[in-house]
N, C-alpha and C positions, 0 to 999 in steps of 0.2 A: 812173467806172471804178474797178473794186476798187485797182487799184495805187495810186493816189489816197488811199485810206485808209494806208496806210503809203509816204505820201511820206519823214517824217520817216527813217523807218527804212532805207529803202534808200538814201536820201544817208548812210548809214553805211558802206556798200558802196564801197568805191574803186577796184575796178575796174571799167571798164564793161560791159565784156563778161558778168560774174559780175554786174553789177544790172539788166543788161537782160535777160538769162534769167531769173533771180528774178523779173522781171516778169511773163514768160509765165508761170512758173506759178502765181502768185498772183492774174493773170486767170482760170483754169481752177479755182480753187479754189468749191467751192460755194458759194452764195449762203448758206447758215444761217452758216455762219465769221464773217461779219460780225455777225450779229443774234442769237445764243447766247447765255446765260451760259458763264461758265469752268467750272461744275460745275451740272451738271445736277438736284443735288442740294440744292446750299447747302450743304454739308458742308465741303467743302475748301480753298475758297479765298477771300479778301479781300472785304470788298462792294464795291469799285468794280470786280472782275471780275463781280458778279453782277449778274443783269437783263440784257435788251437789251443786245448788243452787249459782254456781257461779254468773253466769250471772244478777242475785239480787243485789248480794253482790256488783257487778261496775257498777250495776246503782246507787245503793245506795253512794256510793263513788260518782260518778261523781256529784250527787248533791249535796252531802256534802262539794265537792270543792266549788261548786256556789255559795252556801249558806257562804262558807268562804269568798269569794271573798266580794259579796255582801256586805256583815259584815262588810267590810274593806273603809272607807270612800273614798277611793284612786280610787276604780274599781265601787262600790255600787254607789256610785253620780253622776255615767256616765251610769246610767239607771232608771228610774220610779220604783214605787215597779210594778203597772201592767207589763214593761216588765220584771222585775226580775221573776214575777209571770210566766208569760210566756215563760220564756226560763227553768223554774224549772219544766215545766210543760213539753215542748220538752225534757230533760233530761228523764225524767221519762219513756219517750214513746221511745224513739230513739231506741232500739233496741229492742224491745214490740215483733217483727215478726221475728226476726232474724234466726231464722230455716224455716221460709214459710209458709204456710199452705197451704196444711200439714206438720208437719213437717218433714225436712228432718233432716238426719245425721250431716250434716255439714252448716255452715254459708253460708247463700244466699250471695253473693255478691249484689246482689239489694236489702237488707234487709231495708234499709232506703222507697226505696219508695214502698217499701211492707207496710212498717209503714206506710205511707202517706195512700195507698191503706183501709187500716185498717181502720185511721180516717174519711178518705170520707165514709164506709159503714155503719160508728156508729156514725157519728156526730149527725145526727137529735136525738137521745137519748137523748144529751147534748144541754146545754146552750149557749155554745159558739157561738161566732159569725162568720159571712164568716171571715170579716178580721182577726179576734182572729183566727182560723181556717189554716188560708194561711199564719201567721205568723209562728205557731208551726208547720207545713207540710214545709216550707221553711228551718225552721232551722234544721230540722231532716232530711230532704234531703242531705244536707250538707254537716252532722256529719260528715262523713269519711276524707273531707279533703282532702289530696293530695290522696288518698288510695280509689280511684274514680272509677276505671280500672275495666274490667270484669277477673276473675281470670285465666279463659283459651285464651279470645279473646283477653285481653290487650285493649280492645275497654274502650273510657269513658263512663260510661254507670251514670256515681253521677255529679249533681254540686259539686263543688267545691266552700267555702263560698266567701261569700264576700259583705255581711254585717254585722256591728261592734257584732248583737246579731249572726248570724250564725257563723261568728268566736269566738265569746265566747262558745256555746253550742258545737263546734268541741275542742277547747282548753281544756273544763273540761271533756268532754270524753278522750281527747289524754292524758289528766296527769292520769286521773280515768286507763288509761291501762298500763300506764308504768311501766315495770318488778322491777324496785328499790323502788317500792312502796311496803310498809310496812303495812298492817292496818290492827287494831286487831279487831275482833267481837265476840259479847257474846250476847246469844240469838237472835240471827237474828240483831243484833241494833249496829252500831258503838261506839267502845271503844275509850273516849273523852282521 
């Protein structure tokens, strides 16, 4: 079962009700999500995102950042565990559609609010609430950050964050892609 592959990550989750809706929709996420690389290009990101199953492997990272952060009394006290909960949870989905659907070859540039699109079709599945809802659609709109742009048009076609959890969910993406990044994995799970 897909949930299966991010066991680790939703026992990050502390409430239940917020990780067993995360479940459904990470059931409904397409079948490529698992088997990708993280850039379609090899341009952007880490080589343990690249190959097979990359695109896993920097989600799995990027929550692993959060979760460190969180951990760390400095950054963790400047959030509730529900929005820890709910920005672990926008990590998890942030780039869910990232090829479109269907998929294409290469990365949608509007892959975020494909995500969004996503969650509006399958929300009623889940628990969650509207606000719960348009907090994690707001912070995976985001994601991208300055890297907003349509890739032919140059048009802005993404928000750009600018709330303290939209900039954090862009933050542990942008370190989860960075090329100097190192991180080992054995059997699908991060080596501590």
């Amino acid at each position: 079962m897909k949930e299966e592959k991010f066991q680790v990550e939703l026992n990050y989750i502390s409430d239940k009700r917020l990780k067993d809706s995360t479940k459904v929709l990470v059931r409904e996420l397409p079948d490529y999500f698992f088997l990708v690389a993280a850039s379609s290009t090899g341009k952007y990101h880490p080589a343990f995102s690249l190959g097979e199953g990359g695109l896993l492997r920097h989600t799995k990272v990027a929550v692993k950042i959060a979760k460190s952060l969180f951990d760390n009394p400095i950054f963790g006290s400047k959030y509730t565990k529900k929005e820890q909960d709910m920005m672990i949870i926008s990590l998890i989905l942030h780039d869910g559609i990232k090829h479109g659907i269907p998929e294409d070859k290469y990365t949608k540039a509007d892959h975020p609010l494909l995500a969004v699109e996503f969650i509006e079709k399958n929300k009623e599945k889940t628990e969650f609430t509207e606000d719960e809802v348009k907090f994690i659609e707001d912070c995976i709109k985001s994601h991208m950050g300055p890297w907003n742009t349509d890739y032919l048009t140059k048009e802005e076609i993404l928000p750009k964050p600018h709330t303290k959890y939209q900039n954090f969910v862009h933050l542990c993406d942008y370190l989860a892609s960075r090329k100097f990044l190192d991180v080992t994995f054995k059997n699908g799970e991060i080596v501590e």
